[in-house]
VMD Tcl script that builds the backbone (N, CA, C; Angstrom):
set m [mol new atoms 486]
animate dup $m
set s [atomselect $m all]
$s set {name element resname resid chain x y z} {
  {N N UNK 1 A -33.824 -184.783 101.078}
  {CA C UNK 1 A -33.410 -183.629 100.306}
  {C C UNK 1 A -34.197 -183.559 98.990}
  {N N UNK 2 A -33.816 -185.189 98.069}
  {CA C UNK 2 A -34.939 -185.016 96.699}
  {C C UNK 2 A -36.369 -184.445 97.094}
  {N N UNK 3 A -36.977 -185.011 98.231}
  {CA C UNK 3 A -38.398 -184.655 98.524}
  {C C UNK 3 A -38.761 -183.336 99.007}
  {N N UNK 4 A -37.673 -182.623 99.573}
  {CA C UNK 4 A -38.187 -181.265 99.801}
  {C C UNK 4 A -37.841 -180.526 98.643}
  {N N UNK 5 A -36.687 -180.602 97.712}
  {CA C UNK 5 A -37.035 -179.993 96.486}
  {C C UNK 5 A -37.876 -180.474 95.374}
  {N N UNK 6 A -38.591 -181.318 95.407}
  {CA C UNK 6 A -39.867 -181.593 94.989}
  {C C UNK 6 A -40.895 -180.902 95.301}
  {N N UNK 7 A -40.908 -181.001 96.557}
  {CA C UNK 7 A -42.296 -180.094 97.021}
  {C C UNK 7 A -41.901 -179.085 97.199}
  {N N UNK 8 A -40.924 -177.805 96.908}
  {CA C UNK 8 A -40.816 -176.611 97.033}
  {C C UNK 8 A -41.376 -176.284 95.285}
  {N N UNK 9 A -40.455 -177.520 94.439}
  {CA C UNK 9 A -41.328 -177.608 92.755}
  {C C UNK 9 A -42.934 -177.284 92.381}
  {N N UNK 10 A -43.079 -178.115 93.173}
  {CA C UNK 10 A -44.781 -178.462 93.315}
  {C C UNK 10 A -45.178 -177.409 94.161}
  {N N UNK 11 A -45.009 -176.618 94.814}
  {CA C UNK 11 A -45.195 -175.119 95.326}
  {C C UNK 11 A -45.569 -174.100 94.369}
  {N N UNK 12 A -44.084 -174.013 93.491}
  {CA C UNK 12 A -43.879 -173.215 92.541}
  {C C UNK 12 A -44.940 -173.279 91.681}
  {N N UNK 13 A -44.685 -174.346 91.521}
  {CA C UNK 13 A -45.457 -174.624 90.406}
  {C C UNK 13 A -47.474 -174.266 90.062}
  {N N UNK 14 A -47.980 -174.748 91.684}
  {CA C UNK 14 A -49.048 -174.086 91.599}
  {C C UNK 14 A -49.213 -172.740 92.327}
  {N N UNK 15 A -47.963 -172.121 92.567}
  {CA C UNK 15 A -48.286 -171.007 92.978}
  {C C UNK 15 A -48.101 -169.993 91.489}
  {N N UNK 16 A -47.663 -170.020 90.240}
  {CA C UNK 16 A -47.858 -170.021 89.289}
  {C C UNK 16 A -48.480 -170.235 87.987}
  {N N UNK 17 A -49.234 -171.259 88.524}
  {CA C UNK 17 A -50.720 -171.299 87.988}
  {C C UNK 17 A -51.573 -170.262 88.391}
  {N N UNK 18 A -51.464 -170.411 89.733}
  {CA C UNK 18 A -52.279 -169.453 89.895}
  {C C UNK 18 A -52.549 -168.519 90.190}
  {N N UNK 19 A -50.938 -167.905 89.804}
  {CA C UNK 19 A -51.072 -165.862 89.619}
  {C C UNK 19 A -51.121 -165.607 88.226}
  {N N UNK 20 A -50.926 -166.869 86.675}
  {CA C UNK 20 A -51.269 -167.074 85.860}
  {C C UNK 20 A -52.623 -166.949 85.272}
  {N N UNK 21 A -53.995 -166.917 85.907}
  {CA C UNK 21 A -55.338 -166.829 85.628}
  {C C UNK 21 A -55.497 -165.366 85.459}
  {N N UNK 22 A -56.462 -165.535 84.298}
  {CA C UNK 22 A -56.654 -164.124 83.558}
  {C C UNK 22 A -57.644 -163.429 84.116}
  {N N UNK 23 A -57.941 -164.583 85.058}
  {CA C UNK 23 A -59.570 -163.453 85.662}
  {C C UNK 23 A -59.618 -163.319 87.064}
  {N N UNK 24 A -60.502 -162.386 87.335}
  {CA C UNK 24 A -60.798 -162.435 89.032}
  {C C UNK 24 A -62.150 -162.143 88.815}
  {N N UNK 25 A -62.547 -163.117 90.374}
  {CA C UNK 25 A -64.005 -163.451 90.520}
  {C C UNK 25 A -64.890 -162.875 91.582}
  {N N UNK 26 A -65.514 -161.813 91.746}
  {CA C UNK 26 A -66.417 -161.609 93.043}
  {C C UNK 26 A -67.616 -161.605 92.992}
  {N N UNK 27 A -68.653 -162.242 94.021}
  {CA C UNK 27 A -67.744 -162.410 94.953}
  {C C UNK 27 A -67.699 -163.856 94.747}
  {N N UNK 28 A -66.292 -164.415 95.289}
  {CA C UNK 28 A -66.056 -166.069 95.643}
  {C C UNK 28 A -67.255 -166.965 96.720}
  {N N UNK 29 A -67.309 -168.182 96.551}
  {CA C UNK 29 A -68.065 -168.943 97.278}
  {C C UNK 29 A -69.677 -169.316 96.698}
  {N N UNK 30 A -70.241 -169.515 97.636}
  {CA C UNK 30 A -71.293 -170.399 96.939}
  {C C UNK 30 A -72.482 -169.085 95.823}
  {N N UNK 31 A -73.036 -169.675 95.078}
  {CA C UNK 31 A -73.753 -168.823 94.196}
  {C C UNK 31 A -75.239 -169.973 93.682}
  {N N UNK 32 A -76.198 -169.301 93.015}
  {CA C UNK 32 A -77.136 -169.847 92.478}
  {C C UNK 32 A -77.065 -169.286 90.688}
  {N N UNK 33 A -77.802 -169.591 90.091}
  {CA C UNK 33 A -78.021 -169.318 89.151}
  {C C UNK 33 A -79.188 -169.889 88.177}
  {N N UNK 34 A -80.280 -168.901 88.290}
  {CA C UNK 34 A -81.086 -169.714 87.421}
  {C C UNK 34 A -82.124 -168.353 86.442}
  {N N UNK 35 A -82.663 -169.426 86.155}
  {CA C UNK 35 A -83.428 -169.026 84.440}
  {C C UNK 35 A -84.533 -170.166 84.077}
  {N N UNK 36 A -84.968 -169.421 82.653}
  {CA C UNK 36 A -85.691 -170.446 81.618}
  {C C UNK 36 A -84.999 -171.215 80.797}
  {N N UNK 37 A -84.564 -172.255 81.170}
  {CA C UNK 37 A -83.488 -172.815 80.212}
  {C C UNK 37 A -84.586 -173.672 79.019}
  {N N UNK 38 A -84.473 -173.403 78.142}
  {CA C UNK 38 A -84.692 -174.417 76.696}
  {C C UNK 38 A -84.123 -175.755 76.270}
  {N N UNK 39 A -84.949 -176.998 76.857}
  {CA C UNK 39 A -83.657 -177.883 76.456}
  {C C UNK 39 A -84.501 -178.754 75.399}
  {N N UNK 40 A -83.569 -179.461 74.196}
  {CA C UNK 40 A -84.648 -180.120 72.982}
  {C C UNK 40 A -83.769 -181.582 72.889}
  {N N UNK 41 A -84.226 -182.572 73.393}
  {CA C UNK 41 A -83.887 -183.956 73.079}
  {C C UNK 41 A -84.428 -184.489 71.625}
  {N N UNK 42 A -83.423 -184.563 71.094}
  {CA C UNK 42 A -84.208 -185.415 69.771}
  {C C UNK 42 A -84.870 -184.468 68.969}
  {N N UNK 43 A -86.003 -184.329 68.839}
  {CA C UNK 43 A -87.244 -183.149 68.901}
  {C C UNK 43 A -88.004 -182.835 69.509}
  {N N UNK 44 A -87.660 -183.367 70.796}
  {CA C UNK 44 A -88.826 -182.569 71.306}
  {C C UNK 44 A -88.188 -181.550 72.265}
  {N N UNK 45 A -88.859 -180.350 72.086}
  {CA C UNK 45 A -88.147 -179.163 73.111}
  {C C UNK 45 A -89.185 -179.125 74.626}
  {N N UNK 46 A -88.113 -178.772 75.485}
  {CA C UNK 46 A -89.296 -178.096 76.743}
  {C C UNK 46 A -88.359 -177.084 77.620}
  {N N UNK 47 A -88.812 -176.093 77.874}
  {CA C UNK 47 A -88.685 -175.304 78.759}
  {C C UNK 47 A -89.162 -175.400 79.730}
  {N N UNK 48 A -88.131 -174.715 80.833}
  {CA C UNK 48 A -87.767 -175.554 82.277}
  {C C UNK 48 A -87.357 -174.012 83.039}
  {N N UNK 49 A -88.101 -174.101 83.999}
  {CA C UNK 49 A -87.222 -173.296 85.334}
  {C C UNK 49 A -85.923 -174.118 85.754}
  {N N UNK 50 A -84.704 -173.822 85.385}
  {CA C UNK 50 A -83.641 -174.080 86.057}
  {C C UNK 50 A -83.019 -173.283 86.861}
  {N N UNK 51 A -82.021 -174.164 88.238}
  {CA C UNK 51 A -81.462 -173.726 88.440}
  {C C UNK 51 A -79.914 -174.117 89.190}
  {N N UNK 52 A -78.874 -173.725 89.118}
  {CA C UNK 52 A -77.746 -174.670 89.330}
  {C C UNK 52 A -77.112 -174.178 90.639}
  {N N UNK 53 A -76.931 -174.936 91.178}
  {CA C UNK 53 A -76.096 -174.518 92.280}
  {C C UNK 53 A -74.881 -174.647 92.550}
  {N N UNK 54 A -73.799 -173.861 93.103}
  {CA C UNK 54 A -72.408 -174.444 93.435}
  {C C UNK 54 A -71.580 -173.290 94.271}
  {N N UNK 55 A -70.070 -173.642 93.833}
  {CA C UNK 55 A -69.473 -172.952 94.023}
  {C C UNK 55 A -68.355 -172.155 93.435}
  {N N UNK 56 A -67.883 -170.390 93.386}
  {CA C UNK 56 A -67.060 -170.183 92.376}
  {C C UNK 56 A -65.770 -170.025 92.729}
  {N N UNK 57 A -64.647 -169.829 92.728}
  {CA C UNK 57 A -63.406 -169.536 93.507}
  {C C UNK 57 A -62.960 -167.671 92.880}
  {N N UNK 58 A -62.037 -167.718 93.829}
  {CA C UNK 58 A -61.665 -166.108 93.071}
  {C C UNK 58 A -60.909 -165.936 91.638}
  {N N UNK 59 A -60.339 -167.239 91.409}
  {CA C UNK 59 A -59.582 -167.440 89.989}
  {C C UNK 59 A -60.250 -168.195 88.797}
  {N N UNK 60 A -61.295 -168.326 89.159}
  {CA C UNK 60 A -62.959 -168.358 88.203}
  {C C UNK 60 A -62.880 -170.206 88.407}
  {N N UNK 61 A -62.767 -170.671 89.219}
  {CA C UNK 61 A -62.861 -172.419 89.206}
  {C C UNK 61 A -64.183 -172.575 89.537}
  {N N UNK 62 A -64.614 -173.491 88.945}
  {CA C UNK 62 A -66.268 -174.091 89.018}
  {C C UNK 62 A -66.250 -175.260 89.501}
  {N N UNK 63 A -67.594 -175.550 90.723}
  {CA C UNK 63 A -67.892 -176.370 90.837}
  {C C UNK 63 A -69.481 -176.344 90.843}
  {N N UNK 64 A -70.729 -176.972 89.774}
  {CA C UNK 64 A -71.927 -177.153 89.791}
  {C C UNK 64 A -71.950 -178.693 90.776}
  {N N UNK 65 A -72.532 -178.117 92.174}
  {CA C UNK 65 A -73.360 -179.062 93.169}
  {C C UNK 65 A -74.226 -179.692 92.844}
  {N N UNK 66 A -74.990 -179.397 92.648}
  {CA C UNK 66 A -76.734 -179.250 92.054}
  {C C UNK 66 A -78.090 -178.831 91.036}
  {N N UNK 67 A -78.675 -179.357 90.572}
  {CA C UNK 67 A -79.198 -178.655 88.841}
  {C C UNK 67 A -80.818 -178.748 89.815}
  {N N UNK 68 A -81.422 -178.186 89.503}
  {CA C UNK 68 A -83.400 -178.688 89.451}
  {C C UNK 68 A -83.582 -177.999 88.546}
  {N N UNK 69 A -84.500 -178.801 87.956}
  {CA C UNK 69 A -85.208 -178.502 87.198}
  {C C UNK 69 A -87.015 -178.567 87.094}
  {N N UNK 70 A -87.610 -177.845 86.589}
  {CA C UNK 70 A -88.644 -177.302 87.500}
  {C C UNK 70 A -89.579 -176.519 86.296}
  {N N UNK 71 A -90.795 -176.352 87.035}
  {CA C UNK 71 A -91.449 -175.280 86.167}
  {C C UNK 71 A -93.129 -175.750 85.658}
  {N N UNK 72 A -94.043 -175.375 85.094}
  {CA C UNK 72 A -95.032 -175.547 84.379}
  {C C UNK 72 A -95.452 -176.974 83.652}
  {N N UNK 73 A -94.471 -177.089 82.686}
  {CA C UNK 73 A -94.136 -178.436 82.219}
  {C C UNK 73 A -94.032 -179.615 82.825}
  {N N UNK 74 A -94.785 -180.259 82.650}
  {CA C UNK 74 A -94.869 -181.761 83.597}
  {C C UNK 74 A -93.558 -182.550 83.335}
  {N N UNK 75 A -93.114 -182.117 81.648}
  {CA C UNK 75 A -91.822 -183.094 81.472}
  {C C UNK 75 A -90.587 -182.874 82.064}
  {N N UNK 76 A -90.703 -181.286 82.927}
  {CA C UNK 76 A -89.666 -180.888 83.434}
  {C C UNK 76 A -88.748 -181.827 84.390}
  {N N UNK 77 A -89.748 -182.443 85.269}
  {CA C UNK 77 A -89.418 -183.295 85.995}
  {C C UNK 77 A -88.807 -184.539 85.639}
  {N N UNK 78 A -88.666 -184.849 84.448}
  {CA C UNK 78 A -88.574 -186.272 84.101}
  {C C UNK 78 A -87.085 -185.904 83.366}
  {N N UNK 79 A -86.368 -184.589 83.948}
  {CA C UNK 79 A -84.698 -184.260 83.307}
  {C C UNK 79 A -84.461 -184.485 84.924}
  {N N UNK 80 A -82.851 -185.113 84.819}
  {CA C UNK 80 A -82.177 -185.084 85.696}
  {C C UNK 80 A -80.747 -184.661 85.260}
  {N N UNK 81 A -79.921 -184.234 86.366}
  {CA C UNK 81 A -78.569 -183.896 86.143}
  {C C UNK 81 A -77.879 -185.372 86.897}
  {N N UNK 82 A -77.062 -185.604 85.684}
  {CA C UNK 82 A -76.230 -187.408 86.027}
  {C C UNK 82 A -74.253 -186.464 86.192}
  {N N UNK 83 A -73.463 -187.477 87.372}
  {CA C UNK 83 A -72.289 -187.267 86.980}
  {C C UNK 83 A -71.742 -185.883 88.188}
  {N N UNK 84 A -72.656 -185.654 89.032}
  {CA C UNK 84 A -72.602 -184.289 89.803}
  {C C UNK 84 A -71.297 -184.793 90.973}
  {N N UNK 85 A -70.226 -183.661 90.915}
  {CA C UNK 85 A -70.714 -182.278 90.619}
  {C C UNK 85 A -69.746 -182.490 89.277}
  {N N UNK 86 A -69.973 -181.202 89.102}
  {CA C UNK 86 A -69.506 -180.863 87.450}
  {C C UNK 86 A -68.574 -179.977 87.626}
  {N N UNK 87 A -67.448 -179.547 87.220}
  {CA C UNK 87 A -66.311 -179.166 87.367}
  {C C UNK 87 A -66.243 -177.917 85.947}
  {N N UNK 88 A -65.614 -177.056 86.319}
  {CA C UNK 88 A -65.189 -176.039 85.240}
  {C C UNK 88 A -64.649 -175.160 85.720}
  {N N UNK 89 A -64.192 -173.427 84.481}
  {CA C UNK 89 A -63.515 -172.770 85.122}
  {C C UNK 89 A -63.972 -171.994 84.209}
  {N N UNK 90 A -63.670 -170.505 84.648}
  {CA C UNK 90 A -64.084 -169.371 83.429}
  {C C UNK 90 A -62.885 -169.072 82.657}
  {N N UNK 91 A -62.720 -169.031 81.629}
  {CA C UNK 91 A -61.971 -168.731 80.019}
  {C C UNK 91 A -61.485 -167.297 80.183}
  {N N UNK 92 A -62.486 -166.905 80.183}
  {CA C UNK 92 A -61.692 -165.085 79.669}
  {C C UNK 92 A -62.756 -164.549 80.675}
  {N N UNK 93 A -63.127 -163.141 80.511}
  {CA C UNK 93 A -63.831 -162.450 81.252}
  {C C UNK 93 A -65.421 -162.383 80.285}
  {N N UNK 94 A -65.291 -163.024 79.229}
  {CA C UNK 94 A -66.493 -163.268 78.870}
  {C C UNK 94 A -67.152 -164.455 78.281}
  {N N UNK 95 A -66.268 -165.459 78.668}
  {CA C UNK 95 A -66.731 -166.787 78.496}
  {C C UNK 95 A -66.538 -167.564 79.745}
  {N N UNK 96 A -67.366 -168.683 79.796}
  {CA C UNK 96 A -67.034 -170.225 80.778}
  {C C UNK 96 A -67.543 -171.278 79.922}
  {N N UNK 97 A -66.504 -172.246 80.876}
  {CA C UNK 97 A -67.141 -173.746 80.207}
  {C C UNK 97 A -67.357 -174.571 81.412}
  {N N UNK 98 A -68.046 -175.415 81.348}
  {CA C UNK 98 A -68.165 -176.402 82.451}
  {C C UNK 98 A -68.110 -177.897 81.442}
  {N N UNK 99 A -67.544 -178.428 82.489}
  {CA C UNK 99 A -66.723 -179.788 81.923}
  {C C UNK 99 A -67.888 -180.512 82.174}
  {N N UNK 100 A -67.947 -182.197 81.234}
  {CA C UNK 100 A -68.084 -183.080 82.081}
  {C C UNK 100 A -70.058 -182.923 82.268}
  {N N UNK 101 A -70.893 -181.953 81.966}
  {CA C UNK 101 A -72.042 -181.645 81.334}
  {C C UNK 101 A -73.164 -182.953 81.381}
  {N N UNK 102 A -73.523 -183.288 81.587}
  {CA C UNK 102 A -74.367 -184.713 81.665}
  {C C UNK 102 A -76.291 -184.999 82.237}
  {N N UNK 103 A -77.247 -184.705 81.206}
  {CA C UNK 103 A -78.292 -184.657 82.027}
  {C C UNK 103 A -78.565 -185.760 81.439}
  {N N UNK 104 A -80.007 -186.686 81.814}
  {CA C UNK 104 A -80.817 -187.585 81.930}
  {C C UNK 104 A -82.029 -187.405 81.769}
  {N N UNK 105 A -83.009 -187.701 80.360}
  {CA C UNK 105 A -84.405 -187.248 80.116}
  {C C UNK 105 A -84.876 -188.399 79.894}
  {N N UNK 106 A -85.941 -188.383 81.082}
  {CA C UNK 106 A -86.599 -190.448 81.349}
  {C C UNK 106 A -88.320 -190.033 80.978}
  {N N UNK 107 A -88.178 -190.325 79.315}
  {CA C UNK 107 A -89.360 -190.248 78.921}
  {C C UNK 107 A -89.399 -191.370 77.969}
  {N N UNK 108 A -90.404 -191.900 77.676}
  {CA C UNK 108 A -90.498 -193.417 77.051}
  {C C UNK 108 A -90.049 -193.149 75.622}
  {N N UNK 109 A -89.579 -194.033 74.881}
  {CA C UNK 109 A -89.443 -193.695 73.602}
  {C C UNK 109 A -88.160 -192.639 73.218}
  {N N UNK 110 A -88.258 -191.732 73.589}
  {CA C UNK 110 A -87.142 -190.820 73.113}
  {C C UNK 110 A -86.458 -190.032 74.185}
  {N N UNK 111 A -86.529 -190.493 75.270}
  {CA C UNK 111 A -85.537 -190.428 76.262}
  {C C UNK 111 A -84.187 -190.755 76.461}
  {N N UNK 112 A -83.528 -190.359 76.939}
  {CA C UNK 112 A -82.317 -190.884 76.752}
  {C C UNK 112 A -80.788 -189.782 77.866}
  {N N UNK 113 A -79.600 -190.162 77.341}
  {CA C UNK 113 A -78.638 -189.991 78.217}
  {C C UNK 113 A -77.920 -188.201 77.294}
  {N N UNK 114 A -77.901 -187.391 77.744}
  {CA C UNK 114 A -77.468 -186.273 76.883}
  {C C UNK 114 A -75.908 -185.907 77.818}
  {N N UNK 115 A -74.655 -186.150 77.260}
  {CA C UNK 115 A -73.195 -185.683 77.235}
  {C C UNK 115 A -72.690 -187.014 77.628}
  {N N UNK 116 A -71.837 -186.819 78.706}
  {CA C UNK 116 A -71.058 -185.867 79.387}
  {C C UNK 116 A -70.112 -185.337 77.690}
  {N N UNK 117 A -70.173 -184.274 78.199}
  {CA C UNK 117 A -69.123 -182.950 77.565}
  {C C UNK 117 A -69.389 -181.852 77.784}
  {N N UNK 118 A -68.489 -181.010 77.528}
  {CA C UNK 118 A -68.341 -179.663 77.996}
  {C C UNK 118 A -69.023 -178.771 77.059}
  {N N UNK 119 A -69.718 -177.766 77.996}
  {CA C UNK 119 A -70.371 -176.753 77.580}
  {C C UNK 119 A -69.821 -175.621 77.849}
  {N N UNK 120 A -69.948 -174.930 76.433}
  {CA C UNK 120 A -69.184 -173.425 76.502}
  {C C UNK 120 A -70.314 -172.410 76.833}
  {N N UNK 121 A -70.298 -171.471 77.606}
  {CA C UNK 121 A -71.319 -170.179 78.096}
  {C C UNK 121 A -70.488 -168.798 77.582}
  {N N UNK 122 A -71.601 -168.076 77.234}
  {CA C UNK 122 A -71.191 -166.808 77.368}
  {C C UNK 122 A -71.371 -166.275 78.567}
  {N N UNK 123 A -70.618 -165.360 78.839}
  {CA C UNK 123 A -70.701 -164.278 80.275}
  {C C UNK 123 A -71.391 -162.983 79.878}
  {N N UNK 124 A -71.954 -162.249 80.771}
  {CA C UNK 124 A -72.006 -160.726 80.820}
  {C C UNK 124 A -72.138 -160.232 82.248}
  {N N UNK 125 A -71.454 -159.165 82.635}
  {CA C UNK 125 A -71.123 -158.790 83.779}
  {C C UNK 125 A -72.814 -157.666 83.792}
  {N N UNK 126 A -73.343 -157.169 82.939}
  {CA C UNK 126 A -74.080 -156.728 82.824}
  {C C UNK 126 A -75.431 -156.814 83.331}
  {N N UNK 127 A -75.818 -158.579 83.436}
  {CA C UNK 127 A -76.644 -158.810 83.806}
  {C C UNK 127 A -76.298 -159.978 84.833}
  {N N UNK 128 A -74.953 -160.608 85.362}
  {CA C UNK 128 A -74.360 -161.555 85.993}
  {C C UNK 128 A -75.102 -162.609 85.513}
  {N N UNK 129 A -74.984 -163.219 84.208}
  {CA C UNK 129 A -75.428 -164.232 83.872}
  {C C UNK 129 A -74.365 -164.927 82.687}
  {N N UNK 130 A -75.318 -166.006 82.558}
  {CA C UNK 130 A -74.440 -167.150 81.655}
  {C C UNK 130 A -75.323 -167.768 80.452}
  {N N UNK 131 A -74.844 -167.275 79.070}
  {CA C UNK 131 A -75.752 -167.510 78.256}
  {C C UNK 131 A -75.527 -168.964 77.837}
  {N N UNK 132 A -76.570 -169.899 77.372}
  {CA C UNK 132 A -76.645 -171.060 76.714}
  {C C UNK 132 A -77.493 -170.824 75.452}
  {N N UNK 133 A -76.209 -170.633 74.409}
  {CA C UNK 133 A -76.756 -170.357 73.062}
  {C C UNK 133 A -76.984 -171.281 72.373}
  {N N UNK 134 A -77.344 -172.206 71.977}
  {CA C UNK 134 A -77.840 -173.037 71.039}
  {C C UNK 134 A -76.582 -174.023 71.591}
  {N N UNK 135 A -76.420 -174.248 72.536}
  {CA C UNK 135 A -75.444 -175.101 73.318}
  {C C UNK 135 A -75.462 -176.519 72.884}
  {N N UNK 136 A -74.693 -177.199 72.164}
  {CA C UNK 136 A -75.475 -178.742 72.163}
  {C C UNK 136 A -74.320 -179.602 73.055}
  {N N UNK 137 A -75.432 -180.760 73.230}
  {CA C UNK 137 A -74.495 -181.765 73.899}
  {C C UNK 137 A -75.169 -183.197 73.565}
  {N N UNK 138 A -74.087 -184.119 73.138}
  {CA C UNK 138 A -74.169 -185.227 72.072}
  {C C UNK 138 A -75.592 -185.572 72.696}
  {N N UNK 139 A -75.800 -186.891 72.332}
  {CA C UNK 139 A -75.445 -187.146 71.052}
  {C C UNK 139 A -76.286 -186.365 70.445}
  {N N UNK 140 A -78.032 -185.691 70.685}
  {CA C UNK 140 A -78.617 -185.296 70.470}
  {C C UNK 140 A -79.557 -183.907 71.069}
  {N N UNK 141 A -78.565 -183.500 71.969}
  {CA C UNK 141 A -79.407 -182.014 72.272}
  {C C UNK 141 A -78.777 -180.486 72.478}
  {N N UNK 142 A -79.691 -180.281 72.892}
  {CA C UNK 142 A -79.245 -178.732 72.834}
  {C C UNK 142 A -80.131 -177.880 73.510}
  {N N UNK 143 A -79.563 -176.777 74.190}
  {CA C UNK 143 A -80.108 -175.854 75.011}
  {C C UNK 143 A -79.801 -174.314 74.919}
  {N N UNK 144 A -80.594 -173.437 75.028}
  {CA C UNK 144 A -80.546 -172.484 74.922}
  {C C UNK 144 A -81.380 -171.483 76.428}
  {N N UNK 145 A -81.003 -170.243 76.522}
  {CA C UNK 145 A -81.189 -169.911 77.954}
  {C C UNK 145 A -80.371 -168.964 78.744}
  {N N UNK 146 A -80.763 -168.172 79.790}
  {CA C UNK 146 A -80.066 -167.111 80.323}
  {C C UNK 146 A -79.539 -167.290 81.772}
  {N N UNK 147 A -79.136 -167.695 82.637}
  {CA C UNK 147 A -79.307 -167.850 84.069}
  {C C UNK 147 A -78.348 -166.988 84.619}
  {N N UNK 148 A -79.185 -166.387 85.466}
  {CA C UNK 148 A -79.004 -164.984 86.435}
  {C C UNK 148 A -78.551 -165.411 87.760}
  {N N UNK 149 A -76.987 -165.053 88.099}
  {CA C UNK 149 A -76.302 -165.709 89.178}
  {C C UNK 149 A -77.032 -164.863 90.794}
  {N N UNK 150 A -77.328 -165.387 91.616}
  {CA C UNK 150 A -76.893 -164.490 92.796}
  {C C UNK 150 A -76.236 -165.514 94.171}
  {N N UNK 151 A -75.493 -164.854 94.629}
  {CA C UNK 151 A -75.387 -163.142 94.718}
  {C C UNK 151 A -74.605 -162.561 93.117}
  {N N UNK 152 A -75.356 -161.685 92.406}
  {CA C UNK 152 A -74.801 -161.486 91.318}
  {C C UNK 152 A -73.306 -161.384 91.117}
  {N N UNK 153 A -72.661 -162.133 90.587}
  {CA C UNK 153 A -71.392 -162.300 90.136}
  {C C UNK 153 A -70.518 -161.364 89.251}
  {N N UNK 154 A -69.421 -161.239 89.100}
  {CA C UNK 154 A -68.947 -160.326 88.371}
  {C C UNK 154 A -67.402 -160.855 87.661}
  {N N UNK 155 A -67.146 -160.994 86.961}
  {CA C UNK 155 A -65.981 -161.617 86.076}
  {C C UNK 155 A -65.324 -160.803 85.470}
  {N N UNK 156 A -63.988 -160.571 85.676}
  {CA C UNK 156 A -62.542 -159.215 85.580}
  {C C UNK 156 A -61.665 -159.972 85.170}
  {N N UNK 157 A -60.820 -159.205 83.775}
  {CA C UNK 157 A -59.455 -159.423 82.964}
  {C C UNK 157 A -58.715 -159.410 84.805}
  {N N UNK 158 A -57.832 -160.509 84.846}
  {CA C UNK 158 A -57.135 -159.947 86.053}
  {C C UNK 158 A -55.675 -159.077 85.701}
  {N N UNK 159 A -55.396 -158.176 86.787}
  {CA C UNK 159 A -54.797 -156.957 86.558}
  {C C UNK 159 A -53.791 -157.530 86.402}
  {N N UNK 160 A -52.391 -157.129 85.943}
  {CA C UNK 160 A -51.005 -157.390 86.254}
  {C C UNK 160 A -50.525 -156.020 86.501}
  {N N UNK 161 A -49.509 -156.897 87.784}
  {CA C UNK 161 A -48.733 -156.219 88.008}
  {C C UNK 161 A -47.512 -155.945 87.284}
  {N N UNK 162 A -46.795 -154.431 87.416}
  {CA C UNK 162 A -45.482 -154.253 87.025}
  {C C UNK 162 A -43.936 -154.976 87.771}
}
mol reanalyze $m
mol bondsrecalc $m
mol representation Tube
mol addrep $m
């Protein structure tokens, strides 16, 4: 008896979470997203073809699968994404954060381990992207950058009902 009104609790309970979320997401499921991301260890900056891969849910839950990083720059290669996958959720209809944030730049001398912590993004439905504004993440970096989701994404105040 205690155990089935427990789990009718635990029902409730996330079935209330999650008519509770302020947003709705289309479309749901897997997405890409990439850009020129700017990233500066220490001092030294390099720009990078990135791009992240994962998946989104309809109540804006994040999961980043996969990062490459890529591009012109020989040092591009020498960033890795540590700690995958990376977990987050979208905020409002014009922000996200992703938790838990963690890359790896294996260059002699001033290389080193950048987060884990969470990074806040701006949204725009405008261009289905996710801005990284002068984003930092300990101990020493920071990134800046646009990445353009597809299948282009779209992020909504969710409606309530009467």
């Amino acid at each position: 008896m205690i155990r089935n009104v427990m789990a009718a609790l635990l029902l409730m309970l996330t079935a209330s979470e999650a008519a509770s979320s302020p947003v709705s997401v289309l479309p749901a499921g897997g997405f890409s997203a990439s850009g020129e991301l700017s990233m500066k260890k220490g001092s030294i900056p390099v720009s990078c073809k990135t791009t992240f891969d994962g998946e989104v849910g309809s109540e804006g839950e994040i999961t980043v699968t996969a990062v490459y990083f890529g591009g012109f720059n020989p040092l591009c290669k020498s960033i890795k994404a540590l700690g995958l996958p990376w977990q987050g959720q979208v905020d409002d209809p014009g922000q996200l954060t992703v938790q838990d944030m963690q890359v790896k730049v294996r260059v002699p001398l001033l290389g080193g381990i950048c987060g884990p912590g969470p990074v806040t993004l701006a949204w725009t439905n405008d261009n289905a992207g996710a801005t990284f504004d002068a984003v930092t993440l300990g101990p020493d970096c920071a990134m800046n950058g646009t990445m353009l989701t597809t299948p282009p994404v779209q992020i909504h105040p969710r409606s309530s009902s009467p």
